[in-house]
KETI-24253 format. One record per residue: z, y, x of N, C-alpha, C, CB in turn. Coordinates in steps of 0.001 Angstrom, whole numbers, plus 500000, padded with zeros to 6 digits. Glycine has a CB too. Layout:
BEGIN
ZYXZYXZYXZYX...
***
This chain:
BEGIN
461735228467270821463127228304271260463764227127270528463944229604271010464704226640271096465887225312270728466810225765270538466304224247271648467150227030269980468335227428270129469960226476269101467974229021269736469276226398267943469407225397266342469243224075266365468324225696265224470123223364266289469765221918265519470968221516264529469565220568266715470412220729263665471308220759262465471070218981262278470698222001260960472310218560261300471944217296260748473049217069260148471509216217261622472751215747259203474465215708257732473991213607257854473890217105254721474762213461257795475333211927257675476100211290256381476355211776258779475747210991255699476165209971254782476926208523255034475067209707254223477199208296256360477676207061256818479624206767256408477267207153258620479628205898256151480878205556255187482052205557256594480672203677254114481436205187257425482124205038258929482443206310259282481196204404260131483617207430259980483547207918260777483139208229261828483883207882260765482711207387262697482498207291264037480736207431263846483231205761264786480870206345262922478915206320262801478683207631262561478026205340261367478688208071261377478471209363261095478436210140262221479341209826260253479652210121263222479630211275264009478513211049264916480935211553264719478510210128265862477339209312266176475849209403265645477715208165265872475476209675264465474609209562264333473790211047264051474693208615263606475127212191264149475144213428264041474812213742265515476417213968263424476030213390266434475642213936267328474576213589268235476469214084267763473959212912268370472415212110268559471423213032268352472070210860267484471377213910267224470696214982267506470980216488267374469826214772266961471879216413267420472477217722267951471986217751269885474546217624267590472310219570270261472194219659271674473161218722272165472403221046272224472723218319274093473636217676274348474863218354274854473202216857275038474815219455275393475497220549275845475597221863275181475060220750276919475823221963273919476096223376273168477013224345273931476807223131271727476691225780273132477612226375273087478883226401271769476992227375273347478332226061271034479213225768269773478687224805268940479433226935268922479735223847268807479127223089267197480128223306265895479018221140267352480144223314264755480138223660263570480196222968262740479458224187263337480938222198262479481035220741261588481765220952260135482039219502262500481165220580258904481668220654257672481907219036257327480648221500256676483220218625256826483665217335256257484018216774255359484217217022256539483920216091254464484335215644252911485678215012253517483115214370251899486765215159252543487996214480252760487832212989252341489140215180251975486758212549252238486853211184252100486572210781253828485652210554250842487182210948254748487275210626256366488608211972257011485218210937257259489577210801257443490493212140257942489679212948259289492269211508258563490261214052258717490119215237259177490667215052260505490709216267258358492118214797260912492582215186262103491477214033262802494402215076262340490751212598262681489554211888263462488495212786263394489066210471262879488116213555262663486668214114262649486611215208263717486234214742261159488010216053263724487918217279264387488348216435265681488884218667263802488937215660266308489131214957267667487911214327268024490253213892267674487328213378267022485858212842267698484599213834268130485178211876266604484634215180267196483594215858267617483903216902268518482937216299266614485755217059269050485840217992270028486179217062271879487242219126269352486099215603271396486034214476272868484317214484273098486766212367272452483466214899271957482127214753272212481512215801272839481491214502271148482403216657272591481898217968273071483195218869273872481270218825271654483692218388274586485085219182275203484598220522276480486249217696276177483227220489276358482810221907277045482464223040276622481958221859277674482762222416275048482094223003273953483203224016272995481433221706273076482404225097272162484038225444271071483116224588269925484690227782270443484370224265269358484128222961268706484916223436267137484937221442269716484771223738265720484808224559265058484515223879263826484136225533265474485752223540262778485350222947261338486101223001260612485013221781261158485351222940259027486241222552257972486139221235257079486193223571257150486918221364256083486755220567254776485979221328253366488315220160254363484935220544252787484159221018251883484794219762250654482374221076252427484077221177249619483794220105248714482662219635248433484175220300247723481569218822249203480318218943249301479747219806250292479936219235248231478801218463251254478203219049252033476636219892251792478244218130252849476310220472252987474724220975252581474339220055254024474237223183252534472849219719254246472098219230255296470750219594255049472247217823255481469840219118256256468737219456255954467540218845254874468438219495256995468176218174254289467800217574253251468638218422251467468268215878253733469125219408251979469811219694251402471408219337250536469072219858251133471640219588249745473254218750248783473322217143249267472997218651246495474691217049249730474935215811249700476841216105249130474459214997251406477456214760248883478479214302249073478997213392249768478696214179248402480293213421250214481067212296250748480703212450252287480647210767250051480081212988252983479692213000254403479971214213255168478322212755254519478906214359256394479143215325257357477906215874257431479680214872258637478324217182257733477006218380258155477120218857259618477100219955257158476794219148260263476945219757261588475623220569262088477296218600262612475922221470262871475658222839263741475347222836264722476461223611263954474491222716265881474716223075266981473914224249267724474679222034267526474731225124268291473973226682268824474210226383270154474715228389268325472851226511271113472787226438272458473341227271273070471773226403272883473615226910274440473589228276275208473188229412275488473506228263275795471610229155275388470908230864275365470707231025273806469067231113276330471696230779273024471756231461271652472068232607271686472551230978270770473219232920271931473831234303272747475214234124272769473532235835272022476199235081272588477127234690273019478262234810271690477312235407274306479266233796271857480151232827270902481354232912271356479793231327270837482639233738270127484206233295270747484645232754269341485416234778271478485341231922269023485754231439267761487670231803267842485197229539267628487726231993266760489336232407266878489752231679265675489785234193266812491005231359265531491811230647264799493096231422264530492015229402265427492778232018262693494253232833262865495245231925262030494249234605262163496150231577262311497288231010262349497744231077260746498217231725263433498060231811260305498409231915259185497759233345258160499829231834259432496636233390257187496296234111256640497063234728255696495489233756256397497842234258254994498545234499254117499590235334254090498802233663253830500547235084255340501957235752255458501524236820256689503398234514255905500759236485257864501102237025259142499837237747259736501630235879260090498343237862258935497207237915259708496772239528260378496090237321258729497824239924259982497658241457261284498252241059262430498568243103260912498965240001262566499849239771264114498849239202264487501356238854264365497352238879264204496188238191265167495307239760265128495139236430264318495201240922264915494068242426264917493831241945266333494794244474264678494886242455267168494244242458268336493593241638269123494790242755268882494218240081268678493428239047269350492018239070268889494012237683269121491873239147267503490263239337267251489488240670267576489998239143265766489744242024268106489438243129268517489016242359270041490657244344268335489803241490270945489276241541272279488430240179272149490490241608273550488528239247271083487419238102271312486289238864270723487692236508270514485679239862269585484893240483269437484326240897270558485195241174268762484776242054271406484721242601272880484071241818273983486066242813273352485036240513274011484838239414274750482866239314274814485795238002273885482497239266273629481154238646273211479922239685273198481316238020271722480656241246273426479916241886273548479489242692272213479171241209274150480444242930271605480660243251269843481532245046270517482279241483268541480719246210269988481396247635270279482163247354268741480137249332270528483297247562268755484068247344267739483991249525267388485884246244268323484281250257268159484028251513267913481858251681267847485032252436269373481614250977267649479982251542267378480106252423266828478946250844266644479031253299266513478622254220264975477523253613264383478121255916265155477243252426264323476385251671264007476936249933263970475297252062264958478185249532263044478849248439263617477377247033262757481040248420262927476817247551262133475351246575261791474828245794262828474055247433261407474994246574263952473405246576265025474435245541266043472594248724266041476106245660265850476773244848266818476123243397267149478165244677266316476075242808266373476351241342265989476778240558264724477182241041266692477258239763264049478143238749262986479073238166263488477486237654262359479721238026262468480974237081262451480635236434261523482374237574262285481620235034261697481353234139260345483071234077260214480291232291260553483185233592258729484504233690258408484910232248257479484711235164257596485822231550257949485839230803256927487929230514256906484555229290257265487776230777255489489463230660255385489680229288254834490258231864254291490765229188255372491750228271254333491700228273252690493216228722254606491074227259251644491488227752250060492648227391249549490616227280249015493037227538248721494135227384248022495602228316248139494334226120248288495225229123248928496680229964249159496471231320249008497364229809250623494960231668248408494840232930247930495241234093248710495453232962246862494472233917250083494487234551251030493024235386252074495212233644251552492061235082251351491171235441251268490769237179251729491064234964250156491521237634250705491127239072250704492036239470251919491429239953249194492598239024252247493768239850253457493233239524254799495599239203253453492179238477254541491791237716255730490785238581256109491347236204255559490047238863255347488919239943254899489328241493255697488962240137252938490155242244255360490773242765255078490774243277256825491738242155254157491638241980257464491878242575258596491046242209259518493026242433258978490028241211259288488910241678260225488006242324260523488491241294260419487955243119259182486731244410258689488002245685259496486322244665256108489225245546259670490175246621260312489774246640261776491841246261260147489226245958262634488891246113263606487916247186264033488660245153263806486947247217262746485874248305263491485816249535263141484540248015263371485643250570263977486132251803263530485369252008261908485710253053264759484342251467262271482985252132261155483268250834260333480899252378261882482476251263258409482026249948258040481221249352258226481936249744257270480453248578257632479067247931258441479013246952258939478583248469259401480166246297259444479964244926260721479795244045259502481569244354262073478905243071259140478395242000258616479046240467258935477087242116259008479875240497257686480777238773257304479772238100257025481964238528255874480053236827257127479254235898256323480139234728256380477744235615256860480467233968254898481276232842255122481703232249253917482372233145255901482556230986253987482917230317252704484307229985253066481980229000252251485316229630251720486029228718251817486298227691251883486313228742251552487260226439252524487536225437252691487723224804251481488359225423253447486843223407251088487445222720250077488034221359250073486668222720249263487995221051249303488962219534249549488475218683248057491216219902249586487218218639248090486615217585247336487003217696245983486943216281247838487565219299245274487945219409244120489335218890243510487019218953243589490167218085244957491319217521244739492126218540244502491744216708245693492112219838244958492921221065245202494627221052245799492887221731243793494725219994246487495726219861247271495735220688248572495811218583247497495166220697249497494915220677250483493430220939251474495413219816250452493578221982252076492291221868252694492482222695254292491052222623251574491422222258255163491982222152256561490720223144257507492116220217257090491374223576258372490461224136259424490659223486260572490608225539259682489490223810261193490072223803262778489082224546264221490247221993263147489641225025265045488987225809265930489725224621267428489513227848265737488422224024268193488913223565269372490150222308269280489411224860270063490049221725267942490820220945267728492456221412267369490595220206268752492690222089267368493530223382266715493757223159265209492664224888266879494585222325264220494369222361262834495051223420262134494718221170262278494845223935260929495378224623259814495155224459258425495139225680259970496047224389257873495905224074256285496531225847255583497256222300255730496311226732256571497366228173256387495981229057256785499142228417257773495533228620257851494902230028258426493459229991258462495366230378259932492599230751259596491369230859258878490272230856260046491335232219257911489546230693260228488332230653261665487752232216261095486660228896261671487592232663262515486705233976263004485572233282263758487587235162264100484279233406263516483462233283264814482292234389265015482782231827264832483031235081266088481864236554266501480463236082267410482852237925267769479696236665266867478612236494267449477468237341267897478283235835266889476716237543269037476202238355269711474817237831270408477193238764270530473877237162268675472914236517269201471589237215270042472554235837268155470900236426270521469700236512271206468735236936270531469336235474271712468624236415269585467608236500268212468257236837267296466904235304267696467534236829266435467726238037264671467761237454264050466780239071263916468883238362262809469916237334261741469486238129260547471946237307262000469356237254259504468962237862258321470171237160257039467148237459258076470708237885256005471662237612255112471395237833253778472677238218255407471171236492252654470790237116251314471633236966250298469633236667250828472082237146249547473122236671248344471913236305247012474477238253247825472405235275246748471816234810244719472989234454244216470563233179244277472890235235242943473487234703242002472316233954240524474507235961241642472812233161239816472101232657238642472432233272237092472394231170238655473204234039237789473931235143235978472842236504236295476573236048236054472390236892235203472371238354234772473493238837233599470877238629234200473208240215233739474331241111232858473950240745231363474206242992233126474423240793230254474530240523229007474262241867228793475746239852228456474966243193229481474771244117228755476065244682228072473832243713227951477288243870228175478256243478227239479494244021228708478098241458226502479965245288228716480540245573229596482751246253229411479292246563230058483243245982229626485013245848229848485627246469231066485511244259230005486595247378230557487411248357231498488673247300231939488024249966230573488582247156233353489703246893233701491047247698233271489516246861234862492148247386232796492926248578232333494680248601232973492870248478230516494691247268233393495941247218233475496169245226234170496603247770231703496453245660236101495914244702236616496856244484237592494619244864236974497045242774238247497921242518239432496512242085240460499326241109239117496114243553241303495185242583241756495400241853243342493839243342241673496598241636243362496999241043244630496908239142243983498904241818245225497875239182242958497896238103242179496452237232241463498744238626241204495240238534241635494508238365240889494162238017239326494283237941241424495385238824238636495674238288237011495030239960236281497996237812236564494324239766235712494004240965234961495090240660233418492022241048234666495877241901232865496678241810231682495362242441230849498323242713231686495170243502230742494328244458229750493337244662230050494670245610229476492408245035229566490625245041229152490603246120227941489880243208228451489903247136228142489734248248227783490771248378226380488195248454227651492177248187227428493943248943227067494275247462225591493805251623225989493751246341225673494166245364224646494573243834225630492704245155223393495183243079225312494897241403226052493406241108226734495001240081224696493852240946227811492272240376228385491715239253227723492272239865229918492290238454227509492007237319226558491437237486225099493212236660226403492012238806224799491431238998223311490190239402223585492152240058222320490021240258224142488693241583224312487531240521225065489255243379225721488054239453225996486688238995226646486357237888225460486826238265228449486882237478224443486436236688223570486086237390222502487221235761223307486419238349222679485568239310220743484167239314221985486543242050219752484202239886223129482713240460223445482086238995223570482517241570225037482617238082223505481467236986223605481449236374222513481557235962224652481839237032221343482074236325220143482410234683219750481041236630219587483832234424220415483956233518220497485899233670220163483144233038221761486398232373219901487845232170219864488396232134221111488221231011219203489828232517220965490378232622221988490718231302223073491360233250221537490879230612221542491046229017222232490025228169222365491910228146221521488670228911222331487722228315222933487072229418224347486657227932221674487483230546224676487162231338225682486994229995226936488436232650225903488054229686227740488004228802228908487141228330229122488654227975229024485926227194228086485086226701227822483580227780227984485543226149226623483650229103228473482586229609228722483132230365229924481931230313227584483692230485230194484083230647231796483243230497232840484998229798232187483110229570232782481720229240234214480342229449233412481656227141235027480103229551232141479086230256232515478573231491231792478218229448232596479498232066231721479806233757231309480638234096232180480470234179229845481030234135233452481813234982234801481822236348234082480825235060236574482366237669234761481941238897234935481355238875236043482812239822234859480633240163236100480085240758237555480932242016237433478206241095237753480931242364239081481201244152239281479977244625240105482820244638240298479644245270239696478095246018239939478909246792241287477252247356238294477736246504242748478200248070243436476202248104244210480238247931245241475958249333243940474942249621244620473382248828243738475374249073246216473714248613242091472754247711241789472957246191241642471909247903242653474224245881242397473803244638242821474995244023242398473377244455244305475113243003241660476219242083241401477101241440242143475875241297240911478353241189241987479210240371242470479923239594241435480023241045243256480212238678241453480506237305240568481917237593240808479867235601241114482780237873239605484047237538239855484325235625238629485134239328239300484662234503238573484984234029237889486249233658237309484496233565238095486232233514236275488066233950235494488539232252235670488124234713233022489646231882236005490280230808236728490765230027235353491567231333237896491818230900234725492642229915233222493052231283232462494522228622233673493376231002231280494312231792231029495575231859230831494079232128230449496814233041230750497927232961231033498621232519229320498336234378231865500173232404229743500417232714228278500483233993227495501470232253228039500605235052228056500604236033227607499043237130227491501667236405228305498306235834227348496818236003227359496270237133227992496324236033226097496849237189229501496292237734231028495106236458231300497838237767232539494579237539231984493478235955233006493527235861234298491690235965232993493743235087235026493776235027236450492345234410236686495073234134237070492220235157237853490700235111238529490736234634240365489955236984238343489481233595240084489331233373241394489188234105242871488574232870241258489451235504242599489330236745243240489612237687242534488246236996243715490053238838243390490809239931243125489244241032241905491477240736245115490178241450240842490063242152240384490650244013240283490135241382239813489634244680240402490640246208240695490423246580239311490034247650242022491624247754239574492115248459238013490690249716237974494291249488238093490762250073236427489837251060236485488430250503236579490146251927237576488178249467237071486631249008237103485765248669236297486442248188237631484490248418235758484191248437234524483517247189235313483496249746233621483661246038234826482847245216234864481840244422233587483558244549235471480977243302234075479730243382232898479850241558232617477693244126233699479757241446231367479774240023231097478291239015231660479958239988229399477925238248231840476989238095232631476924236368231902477354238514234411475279236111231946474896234878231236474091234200232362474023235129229797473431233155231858472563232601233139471577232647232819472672231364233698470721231913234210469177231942234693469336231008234870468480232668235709467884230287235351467213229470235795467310229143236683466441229556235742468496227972237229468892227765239012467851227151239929470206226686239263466733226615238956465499226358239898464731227557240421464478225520239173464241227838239225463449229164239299463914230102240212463413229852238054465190230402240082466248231811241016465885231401242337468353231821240877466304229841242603465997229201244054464781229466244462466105227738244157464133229248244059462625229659244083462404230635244988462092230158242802462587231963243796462250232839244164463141233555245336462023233371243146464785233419245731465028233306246854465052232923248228465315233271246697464514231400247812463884231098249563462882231827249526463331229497250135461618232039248875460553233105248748460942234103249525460295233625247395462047235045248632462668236621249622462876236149251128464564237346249009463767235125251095464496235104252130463249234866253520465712233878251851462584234086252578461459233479254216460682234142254720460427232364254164460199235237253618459467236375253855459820237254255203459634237169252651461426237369255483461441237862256377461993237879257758461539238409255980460999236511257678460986235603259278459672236006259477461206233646259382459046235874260947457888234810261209458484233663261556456868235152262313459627233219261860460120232155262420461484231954262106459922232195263696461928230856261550463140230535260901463696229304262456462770229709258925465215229950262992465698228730263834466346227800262884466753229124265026467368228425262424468287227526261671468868228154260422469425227090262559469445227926259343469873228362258187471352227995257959469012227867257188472380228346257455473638228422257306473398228605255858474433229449258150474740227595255089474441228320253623476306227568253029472369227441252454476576228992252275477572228031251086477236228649250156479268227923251083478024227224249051477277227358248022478592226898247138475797226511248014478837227914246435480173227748245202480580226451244580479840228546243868481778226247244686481906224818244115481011224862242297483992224417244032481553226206241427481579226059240424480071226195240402482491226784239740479354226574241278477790226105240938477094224655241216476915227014241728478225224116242158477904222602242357478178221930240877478957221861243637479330222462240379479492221096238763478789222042237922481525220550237829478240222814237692476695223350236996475332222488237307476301224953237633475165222622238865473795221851239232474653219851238670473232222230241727475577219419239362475987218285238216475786217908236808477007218315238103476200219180235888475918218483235209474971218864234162476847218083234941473867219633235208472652219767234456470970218478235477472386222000234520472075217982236275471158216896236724470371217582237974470093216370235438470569218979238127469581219561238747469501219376240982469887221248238026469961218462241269470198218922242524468730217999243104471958218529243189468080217052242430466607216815242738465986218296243201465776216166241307465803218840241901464779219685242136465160221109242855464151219875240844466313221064243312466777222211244062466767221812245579468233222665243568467038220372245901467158219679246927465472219686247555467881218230246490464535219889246724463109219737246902462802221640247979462173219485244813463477222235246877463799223491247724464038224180248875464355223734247536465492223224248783466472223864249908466005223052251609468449223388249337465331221809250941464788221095252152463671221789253152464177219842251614462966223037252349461849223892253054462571224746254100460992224893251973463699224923254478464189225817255185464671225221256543465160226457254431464357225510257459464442224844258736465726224336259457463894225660259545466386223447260010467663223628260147468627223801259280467761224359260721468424223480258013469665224227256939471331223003257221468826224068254566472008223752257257473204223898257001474644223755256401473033224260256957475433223527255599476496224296255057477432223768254469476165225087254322477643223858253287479315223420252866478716223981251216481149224623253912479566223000250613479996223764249310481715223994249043479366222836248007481957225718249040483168226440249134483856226438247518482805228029249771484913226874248142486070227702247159485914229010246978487472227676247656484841229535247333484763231595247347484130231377247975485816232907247786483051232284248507482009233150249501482241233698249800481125233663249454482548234427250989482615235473251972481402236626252669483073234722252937481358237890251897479756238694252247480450240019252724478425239021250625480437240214253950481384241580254504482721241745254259480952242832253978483106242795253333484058243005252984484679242196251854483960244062252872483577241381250892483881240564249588484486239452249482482931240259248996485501238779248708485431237478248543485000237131247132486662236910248900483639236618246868482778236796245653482976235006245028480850237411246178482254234505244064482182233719243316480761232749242649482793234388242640480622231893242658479464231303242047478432231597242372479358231395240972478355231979243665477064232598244596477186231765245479477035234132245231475424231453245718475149231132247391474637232700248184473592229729247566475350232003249589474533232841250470474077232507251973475221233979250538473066232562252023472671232095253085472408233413254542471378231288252525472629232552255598472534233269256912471254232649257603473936233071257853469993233382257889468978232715258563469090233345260051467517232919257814468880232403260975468510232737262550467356232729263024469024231972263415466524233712263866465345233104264123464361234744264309464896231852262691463119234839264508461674235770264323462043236498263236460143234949263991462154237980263396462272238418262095460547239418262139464042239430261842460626239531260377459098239966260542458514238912259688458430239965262184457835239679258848456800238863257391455752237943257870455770240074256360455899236804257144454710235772257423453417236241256926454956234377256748
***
């Protein structure tokens, strides 16, 4: 099958780039999927690739760093294209995540529908995916989350997605569905493929072992005050034996995790306050015990995740992937995106963006990649 074609451009030109993207992309999609560095405006990128394709839903953001099939790049374009007999595709654009995103439930309940998604299943797994990608910077994430997981009676229906970046400038960052822009709201895209979807999460931290009671928390704000009933600021720097006024400085690479089911989720702590609270790149809940967490080996981990992941294809169409900003200035400035790029290039069709947050079901997680494979499922 043709269902997948992928490709990323480095061309300093707009037009070239797009041009030289869409050249091999399908000529007639059902959807294309475009990720953009703000070094090329946005409102040209999302008009040139929705005049190239106006039969098409036509669907993008701003990264901070692209992915292609060559894997990591900067300064350029990535793009998507899913055929027609992929299966079937509605993309929605909610307007504003932040203030208003229950006044879109129902519009996304009947474009789900639309595509052939039982929003009442007893099995909402077996429906289909959505992909999700919000707006960053307005800390709207979880609500976005929130109300598209409200659609299905059951839990189960499977997110997959990143946030919008803006090249680390943190001004500004943009969506767009059908040429449709937002710097507020967030893309839905339901899907009801032909073929079989497989979803993995890596992180590069394990647990220390070294674990803290949430005690006393804004987690709308995402600011934790207390850590087992003292300053968060004090308690996460005695457990890492370190000063207070040097804590910040191990931040990225001492995160917490919150364990559910075995399995980690990356929360990373943002700054600290003056009243030595920490605000976090995602919501923290009260009562939770989370675990201080150190690193691994981002080659090695890679490794052994395309490994998992490929295992369970016979046949890979295309790959989707984001990948945390704060793991991009890790692989920076440990030199490492050679030998990860040697990696990520084995995967067929790959994909993606480097985000502001990750998006995995119900989560908005941290310093994780995760990738979405299309294609033969079933061990090589």
């Amino acid at each position: 099958m043709d269902t997948i074609r992928t490709y990323a451009s480095n061309h300093h030109d707009v037009e070239a780039a797009i041009q030289e993207i869409t050249d091999q992309l399908h000529p007639s999609p059902a959807l294309v999927l475009f990720f953009s560095s703000t070094v090329y405006s946005f409102e040209e990128v999302s008009k040139l690739f929705n005049d190239q394709y106006s039969s098409a839903q036509v669907v993008g953001l701003t990264t901070t760093g692209e992915i292609g099939p060559k894997g990591f790049q900067d300064s350029g374009l990535s793009a998507i294209s899913f055929s027609q007999d992929f299966g079937q595709i509605k993309a929605i654009l909610m307007d504003d995540i932040g203030k208003y995103p229950v006044f879109v439930r129902q519009q996304l309940k009947t474009a789900a529908q639309e595509v052939g998604i039982q929003t009442s299943s007893k099995q909402p797994e077996k429906e289909g995916i959505g992909l999700v990608f919000p707006n960053g910077l307005i800390g709207a994430e979880e609500k976005m989350l929130s109300i598209v997981n409200s659609i299905f009676d059951k839990d189960g229906f499977p997110f997959f997605g990143g946030t919008a970046g803006d090249d680390a400038k943190f001004e500004a960052t943009y969506v767009s569905v059908n040429n449709y822009i937002s710097s507020v709201g967030g893309i839905v895209i339901f899907m009801k493929p032909a073929i079989e979807f497989s979803v993995i999460k890596e992180n590069i931290f394990r647990s220390t072992g070294k674990t803290m009671k949430i005690t006393k928390v804004d987690t709308e704000s995402r600011i934790v005050y207390e850590m087992d009933g003292q300053r968060a600021a004090t308690v996460y720097a005695k457990k890492l034996g370190v000063s207070e006024a040097d804590l910040p400085n191990y931040f990225m690479t001492n995160p917490i995790g919150r364990r559910f089911n075995d399995e980690i989720f990356i929360a990373s702590p943002f700054q600290i306050l003056s009243d030595g609270a920490i605000q976090f790149y995602c919501q923290v809940f009260l009562d939770s015990i989370v675990e201080i967490l150190e690193p691994m080996d981002p080659v090695k981990t890679l490794e052994s995740t395309i490994q998992q992941f490929t295992s369970q294809f016979s046949k890979i169409e295309g790959v989707l992937a984001c990948n945390c900003i704060l793991r991009k200035l890790q692989f920076q400035n440990q030199q490492l995106f050679p030998a990860l790029n040697r990696q990520l290039s084995q995967l067929p069709n790959l994909v993606g963006f480097c985000s502001y947050g990750e998006q995995l079901n119900k989560s908005l997680i941290n310093q994780t990649l995760v990738l979405l494979g299309f294609g033969e499922k079933g061990g090589r």
